[in-house]
C-alpha positions as CSV (number, residue, x, y, z in Angstrom):
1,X,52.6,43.6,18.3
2,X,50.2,41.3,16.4
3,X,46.6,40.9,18.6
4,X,46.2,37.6,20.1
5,X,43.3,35.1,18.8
6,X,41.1,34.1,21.2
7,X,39.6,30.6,20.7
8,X,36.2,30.7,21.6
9,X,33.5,27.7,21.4
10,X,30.3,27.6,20.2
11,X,28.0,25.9,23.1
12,X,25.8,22.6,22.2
13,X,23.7,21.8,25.3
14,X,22.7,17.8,24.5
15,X,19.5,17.9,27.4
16,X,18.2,14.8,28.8
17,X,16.8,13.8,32.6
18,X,19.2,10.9,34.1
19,X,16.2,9.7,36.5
20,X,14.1,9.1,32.9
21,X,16.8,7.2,31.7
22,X,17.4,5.3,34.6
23,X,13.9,4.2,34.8
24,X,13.9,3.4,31.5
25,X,17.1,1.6,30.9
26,X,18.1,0.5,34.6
27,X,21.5,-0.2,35.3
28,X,22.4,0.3,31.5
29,X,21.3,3.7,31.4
30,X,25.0,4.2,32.2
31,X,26.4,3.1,28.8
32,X,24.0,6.2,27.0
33,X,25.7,8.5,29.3
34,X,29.3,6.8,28.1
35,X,28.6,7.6,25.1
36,X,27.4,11.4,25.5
37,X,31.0,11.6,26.9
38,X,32.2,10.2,23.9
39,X,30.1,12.2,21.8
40,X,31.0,15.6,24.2
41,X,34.8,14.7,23.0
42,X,33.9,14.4,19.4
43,X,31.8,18.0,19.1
44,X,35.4,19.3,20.6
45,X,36.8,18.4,17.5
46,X,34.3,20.0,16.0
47,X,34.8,23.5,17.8
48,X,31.5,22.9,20.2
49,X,31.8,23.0,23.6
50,X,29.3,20.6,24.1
51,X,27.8,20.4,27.7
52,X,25.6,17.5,29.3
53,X,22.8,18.9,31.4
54,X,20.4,16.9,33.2
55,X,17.1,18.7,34.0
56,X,16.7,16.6,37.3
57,X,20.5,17.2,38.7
58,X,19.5,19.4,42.0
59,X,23.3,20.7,41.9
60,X,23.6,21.6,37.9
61,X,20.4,23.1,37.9
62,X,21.4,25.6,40.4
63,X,24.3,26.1,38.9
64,X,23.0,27.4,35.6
65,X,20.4,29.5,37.8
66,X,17.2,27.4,37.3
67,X,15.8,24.6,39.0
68,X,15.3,21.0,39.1
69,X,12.8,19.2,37.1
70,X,10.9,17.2,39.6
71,X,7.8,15.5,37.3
72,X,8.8,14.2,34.1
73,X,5.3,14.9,32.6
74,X,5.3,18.5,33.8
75,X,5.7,20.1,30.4
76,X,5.6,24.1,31.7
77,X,8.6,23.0,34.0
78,X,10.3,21.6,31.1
79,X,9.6,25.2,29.1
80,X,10.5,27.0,31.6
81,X,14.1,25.1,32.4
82,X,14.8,25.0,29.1
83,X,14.6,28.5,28.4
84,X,16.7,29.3,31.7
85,X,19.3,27.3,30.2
86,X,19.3,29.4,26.8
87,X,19.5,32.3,28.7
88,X,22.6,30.9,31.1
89,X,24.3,29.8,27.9
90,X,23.5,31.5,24.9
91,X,23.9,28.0,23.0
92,X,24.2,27.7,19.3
93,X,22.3,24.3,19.3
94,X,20.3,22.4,21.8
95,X,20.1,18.8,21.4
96,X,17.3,16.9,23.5
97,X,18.2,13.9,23.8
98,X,15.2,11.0,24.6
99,X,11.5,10.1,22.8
100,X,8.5,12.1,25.0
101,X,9.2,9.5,28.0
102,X,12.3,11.4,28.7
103,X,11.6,14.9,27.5
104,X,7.8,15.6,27.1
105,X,7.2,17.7,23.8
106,X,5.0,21.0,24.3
107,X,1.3,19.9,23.7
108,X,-0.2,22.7,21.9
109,X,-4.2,23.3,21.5
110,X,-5.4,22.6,17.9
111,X,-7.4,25.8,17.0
112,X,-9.0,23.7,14.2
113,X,-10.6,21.1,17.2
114,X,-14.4,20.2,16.4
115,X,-14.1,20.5,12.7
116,X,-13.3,17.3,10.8
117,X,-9.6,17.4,12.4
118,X,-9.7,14.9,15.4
119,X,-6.5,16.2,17.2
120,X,-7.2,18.2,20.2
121,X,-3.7,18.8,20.9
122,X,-0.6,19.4,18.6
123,X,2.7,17.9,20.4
124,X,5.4,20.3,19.0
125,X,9.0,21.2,19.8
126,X,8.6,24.6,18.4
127,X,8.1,26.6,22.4
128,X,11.5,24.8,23.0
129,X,12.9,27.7,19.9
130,X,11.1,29.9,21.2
131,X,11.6,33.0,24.0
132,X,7.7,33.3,25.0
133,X,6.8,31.9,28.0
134,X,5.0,28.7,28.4
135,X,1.5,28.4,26.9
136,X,-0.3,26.2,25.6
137,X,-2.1,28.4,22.5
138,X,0.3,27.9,19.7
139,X,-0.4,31.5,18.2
140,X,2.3,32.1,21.2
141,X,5.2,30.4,19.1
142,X,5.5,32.7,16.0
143,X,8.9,33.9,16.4
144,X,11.3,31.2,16.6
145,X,14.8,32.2,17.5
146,X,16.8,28.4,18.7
147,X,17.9,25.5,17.1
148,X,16.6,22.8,17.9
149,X,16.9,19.5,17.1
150,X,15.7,16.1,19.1
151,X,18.1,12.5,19.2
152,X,14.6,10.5,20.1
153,X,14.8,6.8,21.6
154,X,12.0,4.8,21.3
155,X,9.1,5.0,23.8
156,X,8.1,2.5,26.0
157,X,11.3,0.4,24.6
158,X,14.0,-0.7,27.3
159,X,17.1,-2.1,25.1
160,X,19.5,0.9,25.3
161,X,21.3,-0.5,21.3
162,X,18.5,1.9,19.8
163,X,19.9,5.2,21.0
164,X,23.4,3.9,21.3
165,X,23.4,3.4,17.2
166,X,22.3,6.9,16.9
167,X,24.9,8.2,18.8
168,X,27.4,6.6,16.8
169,X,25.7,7.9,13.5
170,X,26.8,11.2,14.7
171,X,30.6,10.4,15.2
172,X,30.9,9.3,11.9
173,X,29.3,11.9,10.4
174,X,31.2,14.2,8.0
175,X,30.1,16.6,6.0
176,X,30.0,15.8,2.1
177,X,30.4,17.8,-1.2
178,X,27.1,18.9,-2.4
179,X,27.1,16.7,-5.2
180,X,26.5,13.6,-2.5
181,X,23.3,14.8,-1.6
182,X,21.8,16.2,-4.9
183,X,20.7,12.8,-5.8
184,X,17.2,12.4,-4.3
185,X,14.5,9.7,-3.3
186,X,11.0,10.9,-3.5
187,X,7.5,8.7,-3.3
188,X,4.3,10.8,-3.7
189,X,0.6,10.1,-4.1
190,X,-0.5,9.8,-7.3
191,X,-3.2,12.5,-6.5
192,X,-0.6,14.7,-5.2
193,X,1.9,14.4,-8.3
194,X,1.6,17.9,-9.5
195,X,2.5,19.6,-5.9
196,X,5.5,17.0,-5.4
197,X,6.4,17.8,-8.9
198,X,6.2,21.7,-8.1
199,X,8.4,20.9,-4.8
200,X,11.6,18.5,-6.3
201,X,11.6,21.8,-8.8
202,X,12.4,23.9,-6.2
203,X,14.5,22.1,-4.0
204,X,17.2,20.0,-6.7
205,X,15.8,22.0,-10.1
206,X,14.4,18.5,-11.6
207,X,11.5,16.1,-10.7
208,X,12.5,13.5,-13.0
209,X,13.4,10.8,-10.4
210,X,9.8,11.1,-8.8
211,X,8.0,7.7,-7.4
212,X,4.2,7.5,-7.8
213,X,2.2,5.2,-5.7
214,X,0.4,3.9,-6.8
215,X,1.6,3.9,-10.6
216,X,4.9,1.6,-10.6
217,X,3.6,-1.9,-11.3
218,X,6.8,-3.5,-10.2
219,X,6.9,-2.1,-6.4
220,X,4.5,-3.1,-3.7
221,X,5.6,-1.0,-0.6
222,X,7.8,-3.7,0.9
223,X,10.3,-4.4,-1.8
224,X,12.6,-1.3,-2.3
225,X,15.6,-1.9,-3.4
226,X,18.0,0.7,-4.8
227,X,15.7,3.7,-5.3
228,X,16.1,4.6,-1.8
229,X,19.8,5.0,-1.6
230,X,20.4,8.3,-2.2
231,X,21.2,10.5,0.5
232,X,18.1,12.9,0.1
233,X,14.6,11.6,0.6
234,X,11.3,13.8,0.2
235,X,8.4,12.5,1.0
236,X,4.6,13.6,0.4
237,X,2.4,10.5,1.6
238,X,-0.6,9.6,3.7
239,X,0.1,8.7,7.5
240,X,-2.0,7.5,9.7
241,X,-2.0,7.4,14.2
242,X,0.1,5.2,15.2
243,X,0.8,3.4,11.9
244,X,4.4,2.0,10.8
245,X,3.7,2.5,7.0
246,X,3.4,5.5,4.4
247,X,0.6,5.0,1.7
248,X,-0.7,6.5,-2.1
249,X,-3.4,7.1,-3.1
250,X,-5.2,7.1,-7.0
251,X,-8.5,8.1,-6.1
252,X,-9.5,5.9,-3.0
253,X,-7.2,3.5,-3.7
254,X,-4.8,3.2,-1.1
255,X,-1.7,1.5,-1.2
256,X,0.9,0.8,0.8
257,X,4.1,2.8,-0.4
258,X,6.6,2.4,2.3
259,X,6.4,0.5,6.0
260,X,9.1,0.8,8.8
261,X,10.2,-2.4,8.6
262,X,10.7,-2.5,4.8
263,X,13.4,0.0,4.3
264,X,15.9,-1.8,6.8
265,X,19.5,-2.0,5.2
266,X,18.6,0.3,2.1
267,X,19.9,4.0,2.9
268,X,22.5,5.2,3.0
269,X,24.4,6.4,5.8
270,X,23.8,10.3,6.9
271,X,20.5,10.4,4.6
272,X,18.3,13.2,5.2
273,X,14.7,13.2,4.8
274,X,11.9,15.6,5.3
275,X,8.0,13.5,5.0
276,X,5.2,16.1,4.9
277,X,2.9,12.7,5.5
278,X,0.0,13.0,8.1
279,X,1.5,11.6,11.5
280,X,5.0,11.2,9.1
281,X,7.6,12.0,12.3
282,X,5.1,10.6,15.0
283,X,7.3,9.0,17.9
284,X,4.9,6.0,19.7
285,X,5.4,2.8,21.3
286,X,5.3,-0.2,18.7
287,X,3.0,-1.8,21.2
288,X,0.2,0.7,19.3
289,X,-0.1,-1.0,16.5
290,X,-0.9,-4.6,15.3
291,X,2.6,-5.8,13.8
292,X,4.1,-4.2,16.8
293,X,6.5,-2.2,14.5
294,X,8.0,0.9,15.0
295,X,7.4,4.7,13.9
296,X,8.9,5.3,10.0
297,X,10.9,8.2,12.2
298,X,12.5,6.0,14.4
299,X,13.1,3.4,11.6
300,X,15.0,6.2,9.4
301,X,17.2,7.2,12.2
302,X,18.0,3.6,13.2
303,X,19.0,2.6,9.4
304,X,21.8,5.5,9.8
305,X,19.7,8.9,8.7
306,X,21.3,11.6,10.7
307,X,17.9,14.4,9.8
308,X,14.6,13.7,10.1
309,X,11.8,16.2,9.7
310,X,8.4,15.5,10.1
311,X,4.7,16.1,11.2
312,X,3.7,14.6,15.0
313,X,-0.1,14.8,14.1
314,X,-2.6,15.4,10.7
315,X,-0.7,17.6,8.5
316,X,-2.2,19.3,5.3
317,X,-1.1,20.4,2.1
318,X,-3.2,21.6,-1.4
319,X,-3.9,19.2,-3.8
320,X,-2.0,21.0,-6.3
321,X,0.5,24.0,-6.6
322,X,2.0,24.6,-3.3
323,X,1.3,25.3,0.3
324,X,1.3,24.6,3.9
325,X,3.7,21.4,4.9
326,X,4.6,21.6,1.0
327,X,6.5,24.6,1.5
328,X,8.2,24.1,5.6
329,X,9.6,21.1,4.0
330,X,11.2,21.9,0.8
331,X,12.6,25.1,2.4
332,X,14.4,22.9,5.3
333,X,16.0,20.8,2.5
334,X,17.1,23.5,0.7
335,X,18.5,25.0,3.7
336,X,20.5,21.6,3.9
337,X,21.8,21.6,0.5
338,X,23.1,24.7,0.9
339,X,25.0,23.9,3.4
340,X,23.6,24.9,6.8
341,X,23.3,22.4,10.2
342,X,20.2,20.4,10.1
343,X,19.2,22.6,13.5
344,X,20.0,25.8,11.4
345,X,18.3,24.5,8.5
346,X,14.7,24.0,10.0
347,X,14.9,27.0,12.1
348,X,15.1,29.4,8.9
349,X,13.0,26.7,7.8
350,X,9.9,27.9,9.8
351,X,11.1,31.5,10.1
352,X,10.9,32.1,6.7
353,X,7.4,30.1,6.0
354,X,5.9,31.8,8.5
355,X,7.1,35.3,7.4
356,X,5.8,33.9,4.1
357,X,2.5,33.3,5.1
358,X,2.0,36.5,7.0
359,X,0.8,38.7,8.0
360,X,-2.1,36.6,8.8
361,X,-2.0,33.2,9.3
362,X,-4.9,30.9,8.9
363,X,-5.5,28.4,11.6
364,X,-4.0,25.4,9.4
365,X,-0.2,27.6,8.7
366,X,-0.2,28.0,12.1
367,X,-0.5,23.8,12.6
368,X,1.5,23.3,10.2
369,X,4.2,25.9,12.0
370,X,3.8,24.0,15.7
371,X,3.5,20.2,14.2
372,X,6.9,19.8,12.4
373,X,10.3,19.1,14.3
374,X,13.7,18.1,14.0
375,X,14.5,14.5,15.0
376,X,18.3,14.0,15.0
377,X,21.4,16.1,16.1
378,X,21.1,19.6,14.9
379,X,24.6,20.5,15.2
380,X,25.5,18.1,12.1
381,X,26.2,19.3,9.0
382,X,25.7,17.2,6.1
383,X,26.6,19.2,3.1
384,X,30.4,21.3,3.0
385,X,29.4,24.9,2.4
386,X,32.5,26.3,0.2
387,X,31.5,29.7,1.5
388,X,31.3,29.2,5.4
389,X,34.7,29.0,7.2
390,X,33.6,26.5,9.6
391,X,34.5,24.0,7.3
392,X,38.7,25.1,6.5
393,X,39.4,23.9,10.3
394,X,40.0,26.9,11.3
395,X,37.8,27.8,14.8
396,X,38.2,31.5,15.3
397,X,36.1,32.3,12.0
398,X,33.8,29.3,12.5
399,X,32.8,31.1,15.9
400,X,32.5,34.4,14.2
401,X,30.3,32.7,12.0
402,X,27.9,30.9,14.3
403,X,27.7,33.7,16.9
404,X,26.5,35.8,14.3
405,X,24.4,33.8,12.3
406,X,22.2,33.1,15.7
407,X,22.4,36.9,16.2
408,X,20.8,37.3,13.1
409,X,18.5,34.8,13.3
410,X,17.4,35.7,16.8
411,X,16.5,39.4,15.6
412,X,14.7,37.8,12.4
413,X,12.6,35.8,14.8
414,X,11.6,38.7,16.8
415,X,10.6,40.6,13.8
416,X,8.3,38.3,13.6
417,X,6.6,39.1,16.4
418,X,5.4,42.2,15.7
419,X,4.4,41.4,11.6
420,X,2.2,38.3,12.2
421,X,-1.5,38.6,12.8
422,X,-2.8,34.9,14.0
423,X,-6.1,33.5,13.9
424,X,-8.8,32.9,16.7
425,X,-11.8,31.0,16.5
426,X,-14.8,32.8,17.1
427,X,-18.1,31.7,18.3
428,X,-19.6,35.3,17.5
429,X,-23.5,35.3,16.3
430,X,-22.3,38.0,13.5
431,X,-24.8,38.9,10.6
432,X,-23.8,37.5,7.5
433,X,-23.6,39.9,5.0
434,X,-26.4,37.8,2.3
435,X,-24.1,38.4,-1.0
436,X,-20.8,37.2,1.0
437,X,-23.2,33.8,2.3
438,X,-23.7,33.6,-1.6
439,X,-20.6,33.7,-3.1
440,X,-19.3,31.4,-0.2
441,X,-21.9,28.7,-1.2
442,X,-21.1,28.8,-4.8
443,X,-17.9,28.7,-4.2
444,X,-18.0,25.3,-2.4
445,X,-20.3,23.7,-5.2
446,X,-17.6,24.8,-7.7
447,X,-15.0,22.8,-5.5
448,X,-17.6,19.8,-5.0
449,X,-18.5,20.2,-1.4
450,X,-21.0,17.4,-1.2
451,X,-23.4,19.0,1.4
452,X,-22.4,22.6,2.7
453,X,-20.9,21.8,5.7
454,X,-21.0,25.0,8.2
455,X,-18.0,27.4,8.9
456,X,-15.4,27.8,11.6
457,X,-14.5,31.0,11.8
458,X,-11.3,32.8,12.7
459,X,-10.6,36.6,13.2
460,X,-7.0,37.4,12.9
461,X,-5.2,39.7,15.4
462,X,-1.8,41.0,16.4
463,X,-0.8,40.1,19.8
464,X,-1.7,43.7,21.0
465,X,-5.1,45.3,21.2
466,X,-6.9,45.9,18.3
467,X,-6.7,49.1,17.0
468,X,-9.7,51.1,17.0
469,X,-11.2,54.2,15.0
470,X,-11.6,57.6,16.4
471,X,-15.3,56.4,16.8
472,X,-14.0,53.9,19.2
473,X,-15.4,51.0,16.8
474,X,-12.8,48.1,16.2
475,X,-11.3,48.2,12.6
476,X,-11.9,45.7,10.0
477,X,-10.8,42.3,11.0
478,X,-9.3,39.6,8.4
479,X,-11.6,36.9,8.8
480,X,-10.7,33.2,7.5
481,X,-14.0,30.9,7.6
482,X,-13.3,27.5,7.3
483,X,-14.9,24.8,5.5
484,X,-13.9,20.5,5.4
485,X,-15.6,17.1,4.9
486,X,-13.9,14.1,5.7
487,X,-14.2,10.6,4.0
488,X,-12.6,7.5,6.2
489,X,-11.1,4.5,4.4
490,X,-9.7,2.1,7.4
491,X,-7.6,3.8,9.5
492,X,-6.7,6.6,7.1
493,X,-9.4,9.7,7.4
494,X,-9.2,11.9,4.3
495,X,-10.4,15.6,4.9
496,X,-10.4,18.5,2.1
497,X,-11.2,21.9,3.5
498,X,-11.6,25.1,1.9
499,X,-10.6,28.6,3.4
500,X,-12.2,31.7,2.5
501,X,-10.0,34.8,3.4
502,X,-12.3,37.7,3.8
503,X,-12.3,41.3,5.2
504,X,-15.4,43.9,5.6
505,X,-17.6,41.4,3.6
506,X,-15.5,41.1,0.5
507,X,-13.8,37.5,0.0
508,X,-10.2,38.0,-0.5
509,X,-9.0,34.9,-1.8
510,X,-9.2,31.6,-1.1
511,X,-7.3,28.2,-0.7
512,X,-7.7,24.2,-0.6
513,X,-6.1,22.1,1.4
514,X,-6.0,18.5,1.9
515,X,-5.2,16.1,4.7
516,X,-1.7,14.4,4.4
């Protein structure tokens, strides 16, 4: 007698709050939830069993064994809900569905506060992939284990046709041969040529399609035409707070490369894009800025990208070679063209830079960790992958699949738990051994330090105690001392920092970084 196959789903929990909405939107509020239903119909096609929760439904809360949220500001209530809900379902994805209005993000401390970095706070999405509780220290959030992904409206906007368009990007979706998305769109800095270069290597094998900015004569920033078609964009840019545009730079010469309003009917639909730009997936109000314009983000998604990764604050990156927001981004693009979900994709994404980095992260990889999310659907799959049986229709393999990829991932994250050292700041008086002070000081006249600017400095520890000798002294910590000047040019503040990695005295190695 042949064994009987049982048909099981893969859960997708799209989270939103109704009351949010309904604020929000009013009486329209009810055609986003229309289309959810359409949408929950659509991922059944798909083998999802897609389920609609709202974090303020007294009734489904209880339900799933958690409980209402009752402040839409409260971001440890959110944390916490959110993670009774992984536990209640075990989901493969997890879809938040709203801008920060309706679902706040996690607002992280910035270790690298009262330097020449002005952000106090990093707002993040990575404690949402994450089992530690809530907390605000980001050195919490080094194993990721969920995918994540947010379908972001706009915020402080009231016309529900934004999020409604976005929503019917996703039914049309399908995935595509790999051959549709090997064809790339990528603007750098002129400065920055050589570490784009390094990166298009990586991710498609050739960098010959590259965009400098500035360095083509005939393009101004506002009048793209078909460059930007293909289905693959990388981007490595200024930002700036608040700012609708992406800029170059030759020096201090700052361009303007691309603006949110200027790429409007010139993708193509399901394009994917990852921006390692300062401030390059910030979500704001277009009230914040002086053409009232909004975010690049939101622009991407509503010209019918389906992926969007990007940084929500000052991102950094070296001025050459590779590092930092260099590195999370080509690996999530990769992960793409290989054929994994665009939730899947950034999650081994930031699993396998931080296991990278480690075992001891400096204070910017772990910024660079926390500030980069996943705006769009992260069930979707853009790219067929001939070797993954999710894609031949049939379901019982395609849960097989899933289940175990999670499982996999899930114990990969953990790992990382116990292998990454993270960095504090420490305000310690500590003698400074005089040949060390030396070699530190050269070494920022060699990398044209204007005036010497004085250290930050962070001692790198497991999340346990530190070990001690026999002599009850602490060992040998790793010690990273940080160094940056900043030069501002209008709304744009440039900052190069140097790192010194040192341990018992003797300087390790060393790195530069600069402001995206």
């Amino acid at each position: 007698m042949a064994t009987p196959i049982i048909h099981m789903l893969t859960t997708k929990l799209i989270i939103t709050n109704k009351t949010a909405l309904q604020k929000k939107y009013g009486e329209h509020h009810q055609e986003i939830l229309d289309d959810l239903k359409t949408l929950q119909a659509f991922d059944a096609g798909r083998q999802l069993s897609t389920q609609l929760i709202f974090l303020d439904d007294a009734a489904q809360m209880q339900a799933c064994q958690s409980t209402p949220i009752t402040d839409v500001t409260d971001e440890a209530q959110h944390k916490k809900v959110i993670d009774d809900l992984y536990r209640f379902y075990s989901p493969g994805y997890i879809m938040l569905l709203g801008a920060q209005d309706v679902i706040p993000f996690q607002r992280l401390k910035n270790l690298l506060t009262g330097g020449n970095d002005p952000d106090s706070l990093i707002p993040s999405d990575l404690p949402y992939a994450c089992d530690a509780a809530y907390d605000t220290d980001p050195g919490k959030f080094i194993a990721p284990t969920r995918v994540v992904g947010r379908l972001p409206d706009i915020p402080g906007m009231t016309d529900t046709a934004y999020l409604r368009s976005l929503i019917k990007d996703i039914l049309q979706m399908t995935p595509l041969p790999p051959g549709e998305y090997r064809p790339y769109f990528s603007v750098s800095t002129f400065d920055w040529q050589d570490s784009t270069q390094n990166s298009l290597k990586n991710i498609f094998g050739d960098n010959s399609s590259l965009v400098l900015f500035p360095g083509t004569a005939s393009l101004d920033g506002t009048n793209w035409t078909q460059q930007m078609t293909p289905k693959t964009h990388f981007i490595n840019c200024h930002g700036a707070i608040y700012n609708p545009g992406y800029y170059g730079q030759k020096s201090s010469d700052f361009p303007l490369a691309m603006r949110s309003d200027t790429i409007t009917g010139k993708l193509s639909a399901g394009t994917v894009v990852a921006a390692e730009c300062c401030y390059g997936g910030q979500l704001f109000d277009p009230q914040k800025n002086g053409a009232k314009l909004m975010s690049m983000a939101n622009s991407y998604l509503l010209n019918h990208a389906i992926a969007f990764v990007g940084a929500s604050n000052i991102a950094y990156g070296p001025p050459t070679g590779q590092g930092l927001a260099d590195l999370l981004t080509q690996f999530f693009l990769i992960n793409v063209l290989n054929g994994a979900s665009t939730g899947r994709a950034l999650l081994e994404a930031r699993q396998r830079f931080l296991h990278e980095m480690g075992p001891t992260l400096d204070p910017f990889e772990l910024k660079t960790a926390a500030q980069f999310y996943l705006l769009g659907d992260p069930s979707l799959q853009p790219v067929i992958n001939d070797k993954d049986p999710s894609t031949d229709g049939q379901s019982q393999p395609f849960v097989n699949t899933v289940q175990n990829r999670r499982d996999n991932l899930e114990a990969r994250g953990k790992m990382l738990d116990d292998f990454i050292s993270i960095p504090h700041h420490t305000d310690e008086i500590q003698a400074t051994d005089p040949a060390l002070e030396s070699a530190m000081h050269s070494l920022l006249g060699e990398k044209q330090f204007n005036a010497p600017p004085a250290a930050k400095t962070f001692i790198s520890r497991r999340k346990g105690h530190q070990p001690a000798t026999p002599t009850g002294t602490s060992m040998p910590s790793v010690k990273f001392h940080v160094f940056s000047e900043s030069a501002v040019d209008g709304e744009r503040i440039s900052t190069k920092v140097l790192v010194v990695k040192e341990k018992n005295n003797q300087i390790l190695g060393y790195r530069e970084y600069v402001s995206r």
